[in-house]
SEDO-623690 format. One record per residue (C-alpha): y, z, x; chain; residue in one letter; residue number from 1. Coordinates in steps of 0.2 Angstrom, whole numbers. Layout:
((Y; Z; X); 'A'; 'A'; NUM);
...
END
This chain:
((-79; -32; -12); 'A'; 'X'; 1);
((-86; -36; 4); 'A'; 'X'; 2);
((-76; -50; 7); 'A'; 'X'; 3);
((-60; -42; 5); 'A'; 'X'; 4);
((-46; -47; 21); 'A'; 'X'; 5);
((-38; -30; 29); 'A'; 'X'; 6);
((-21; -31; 37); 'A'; 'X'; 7);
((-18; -26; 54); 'A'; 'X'; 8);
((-9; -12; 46); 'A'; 'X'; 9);
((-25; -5; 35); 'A'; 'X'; 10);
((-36; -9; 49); 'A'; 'X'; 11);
((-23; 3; 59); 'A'; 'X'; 12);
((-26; 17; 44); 'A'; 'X'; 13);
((-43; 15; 45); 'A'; 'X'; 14);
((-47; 17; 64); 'A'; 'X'; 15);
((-33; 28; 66); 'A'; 'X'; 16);
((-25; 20; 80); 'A'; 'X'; 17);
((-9; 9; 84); 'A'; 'X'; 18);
((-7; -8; 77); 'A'; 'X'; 19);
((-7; -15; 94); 'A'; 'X'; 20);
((-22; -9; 99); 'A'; 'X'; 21);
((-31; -17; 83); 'A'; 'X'; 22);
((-24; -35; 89); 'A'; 'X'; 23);
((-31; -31; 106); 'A'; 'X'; 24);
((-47; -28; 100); 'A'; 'X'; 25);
((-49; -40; 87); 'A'; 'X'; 26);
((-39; -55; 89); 'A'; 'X'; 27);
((-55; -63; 99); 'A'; 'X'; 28);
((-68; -58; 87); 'A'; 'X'; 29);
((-78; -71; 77); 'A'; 'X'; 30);
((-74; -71; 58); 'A'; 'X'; 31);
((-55; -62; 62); 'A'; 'X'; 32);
((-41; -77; 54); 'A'; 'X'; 33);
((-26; -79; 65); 'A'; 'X'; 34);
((-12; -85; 55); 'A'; 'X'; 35);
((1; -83; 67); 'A'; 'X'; 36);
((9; -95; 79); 'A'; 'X'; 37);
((4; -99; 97); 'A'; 'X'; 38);
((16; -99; 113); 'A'; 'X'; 39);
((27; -113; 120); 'A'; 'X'; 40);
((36; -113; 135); 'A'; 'X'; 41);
((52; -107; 125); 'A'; 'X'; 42);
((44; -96; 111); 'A'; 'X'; 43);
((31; -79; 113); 'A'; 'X'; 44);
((16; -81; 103); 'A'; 'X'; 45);
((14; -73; 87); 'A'; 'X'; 46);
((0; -66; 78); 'A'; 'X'; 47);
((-4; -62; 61); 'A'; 'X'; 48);
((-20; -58; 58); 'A'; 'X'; 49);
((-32; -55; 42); 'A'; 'X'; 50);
((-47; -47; 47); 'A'; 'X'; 51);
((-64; -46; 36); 'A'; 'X'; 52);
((-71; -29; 29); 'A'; 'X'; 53);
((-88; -35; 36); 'A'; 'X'; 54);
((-79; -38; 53); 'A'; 'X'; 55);
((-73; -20; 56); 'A'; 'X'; 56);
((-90; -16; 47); 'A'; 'X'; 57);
((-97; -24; 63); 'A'; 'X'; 58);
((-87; -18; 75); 'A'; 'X'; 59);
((-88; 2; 69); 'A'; 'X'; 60);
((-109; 0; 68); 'A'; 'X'; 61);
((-108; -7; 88); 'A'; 'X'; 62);
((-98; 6; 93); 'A'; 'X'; 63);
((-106; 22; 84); 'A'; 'X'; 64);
((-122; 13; 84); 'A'; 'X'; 65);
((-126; 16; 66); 'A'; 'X'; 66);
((-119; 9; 50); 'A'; 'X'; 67);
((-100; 15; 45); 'A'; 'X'; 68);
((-95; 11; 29); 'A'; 'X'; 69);
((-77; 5; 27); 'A'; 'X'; 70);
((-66; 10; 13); 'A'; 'X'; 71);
((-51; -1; 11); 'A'; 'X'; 72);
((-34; 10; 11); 'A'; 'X'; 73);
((-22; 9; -5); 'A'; 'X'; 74);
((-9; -1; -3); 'A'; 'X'; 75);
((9; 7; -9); 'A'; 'X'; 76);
((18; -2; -21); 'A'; 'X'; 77);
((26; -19; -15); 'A'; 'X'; 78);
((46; -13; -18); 'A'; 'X'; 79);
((57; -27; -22); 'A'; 'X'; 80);
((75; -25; -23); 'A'; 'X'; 81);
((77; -37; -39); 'A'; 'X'; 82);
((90; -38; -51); 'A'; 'X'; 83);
((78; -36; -65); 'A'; 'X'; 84);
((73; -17; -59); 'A'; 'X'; 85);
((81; -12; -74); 'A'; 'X'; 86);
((71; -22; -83); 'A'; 'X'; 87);
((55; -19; -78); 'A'; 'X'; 88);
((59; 0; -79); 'A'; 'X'; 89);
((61; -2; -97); 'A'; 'X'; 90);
((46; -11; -100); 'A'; 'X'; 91);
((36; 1; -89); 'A'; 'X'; 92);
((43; 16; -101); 'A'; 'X'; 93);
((41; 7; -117); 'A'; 'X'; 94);
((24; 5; -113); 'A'; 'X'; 95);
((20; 21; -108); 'A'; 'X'; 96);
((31; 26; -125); 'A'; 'X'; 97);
((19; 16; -135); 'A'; 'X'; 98);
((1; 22; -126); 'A'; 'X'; 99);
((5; 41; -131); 'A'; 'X'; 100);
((14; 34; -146); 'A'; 'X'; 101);
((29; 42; -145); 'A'; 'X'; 102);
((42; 40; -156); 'A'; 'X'; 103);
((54; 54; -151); 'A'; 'X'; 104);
((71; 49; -145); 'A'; 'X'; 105);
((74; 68; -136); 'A'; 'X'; 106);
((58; 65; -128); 'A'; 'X'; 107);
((65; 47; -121); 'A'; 'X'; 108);
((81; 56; -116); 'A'; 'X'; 109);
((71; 69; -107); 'A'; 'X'; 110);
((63; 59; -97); 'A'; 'X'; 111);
((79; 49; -94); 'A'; 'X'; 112);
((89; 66; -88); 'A'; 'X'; 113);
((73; 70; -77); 'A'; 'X'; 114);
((70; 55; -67); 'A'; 'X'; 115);
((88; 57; -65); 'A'; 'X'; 116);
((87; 72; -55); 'A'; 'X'; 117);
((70; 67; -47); 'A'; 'X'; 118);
((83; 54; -37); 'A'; 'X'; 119);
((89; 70; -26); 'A'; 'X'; 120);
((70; 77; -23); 'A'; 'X'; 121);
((62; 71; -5); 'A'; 'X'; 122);
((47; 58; -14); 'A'; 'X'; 123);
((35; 68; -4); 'A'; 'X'; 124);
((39; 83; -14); 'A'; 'X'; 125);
((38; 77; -31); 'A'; 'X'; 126);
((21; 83; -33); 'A'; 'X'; 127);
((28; 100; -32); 'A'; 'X'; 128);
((40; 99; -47); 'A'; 'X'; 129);
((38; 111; -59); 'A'; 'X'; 130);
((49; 106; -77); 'A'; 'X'; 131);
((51; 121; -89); 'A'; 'X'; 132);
((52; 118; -107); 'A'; 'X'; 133);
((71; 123; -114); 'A'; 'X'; 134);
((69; 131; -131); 'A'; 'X'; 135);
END
């Protein structure tokens, strides 16, 4: 996917710098798409840029002199604050319900109870959550 577009913000991750300094350095580069706005005399201008992979590609070989090879940073799940987050929360555990074809409705209320207490656990420590099984 060497077309792909990279925001400011992955560009950011990948160089590991600011997001200020990517504008800086790429807002005047061939191939960079500026989608943003330009100055008046009563308004600042405003930049959003999409930047090619092949353009930071580029830009890494010129500066280190050999080929760099970008990987393009996951992207977090878009969080919307909908009504329907119910909704799509029940769709999202039916489903996986149905892929480990579980027909239990203890193990449904479980997993209810646990996400429940998850909602007072820092996100970042999830990971070390260890659930031991009640007999």
């Amino acid at each position: 996917m060497s077309d792909a577009l990279l925001t400011v913000k992955d560009v950011a991750t990948i160089l590991q710098c600011g997001e200020d300094s990517v504008v800086r350095r790429f807002a005047k580069i061939p191939g960079v798409i500026d989608l943003g706005k330009p100055e008046t005399r009563s308004r600042r201008r405003y930049r959003v840029l999409r930047i090619p992979k092949v353009v930071v590609e580029q830009y890494l070989t010129n500066k280190s002199g050999r080929s760099v090879p970008v990987e393009i940073p996951q992207r977090a799940e878009r969080r919307r604050k909908s009504p329907k987050w119910e909704d799509r929360a029940i769709l999202n555990l039916a489903k996986a319900g149905l892929q480990n074809e579980c027909q239990d409705r203890k193990v449904y209320q479980r997993i209810a109870e646990r996400a429940r207490l998850m909602t007072h656990v820092p996100e970042d420590r999830w990971a070390d959550v260890e659930w031991f099984e009640e007999e």
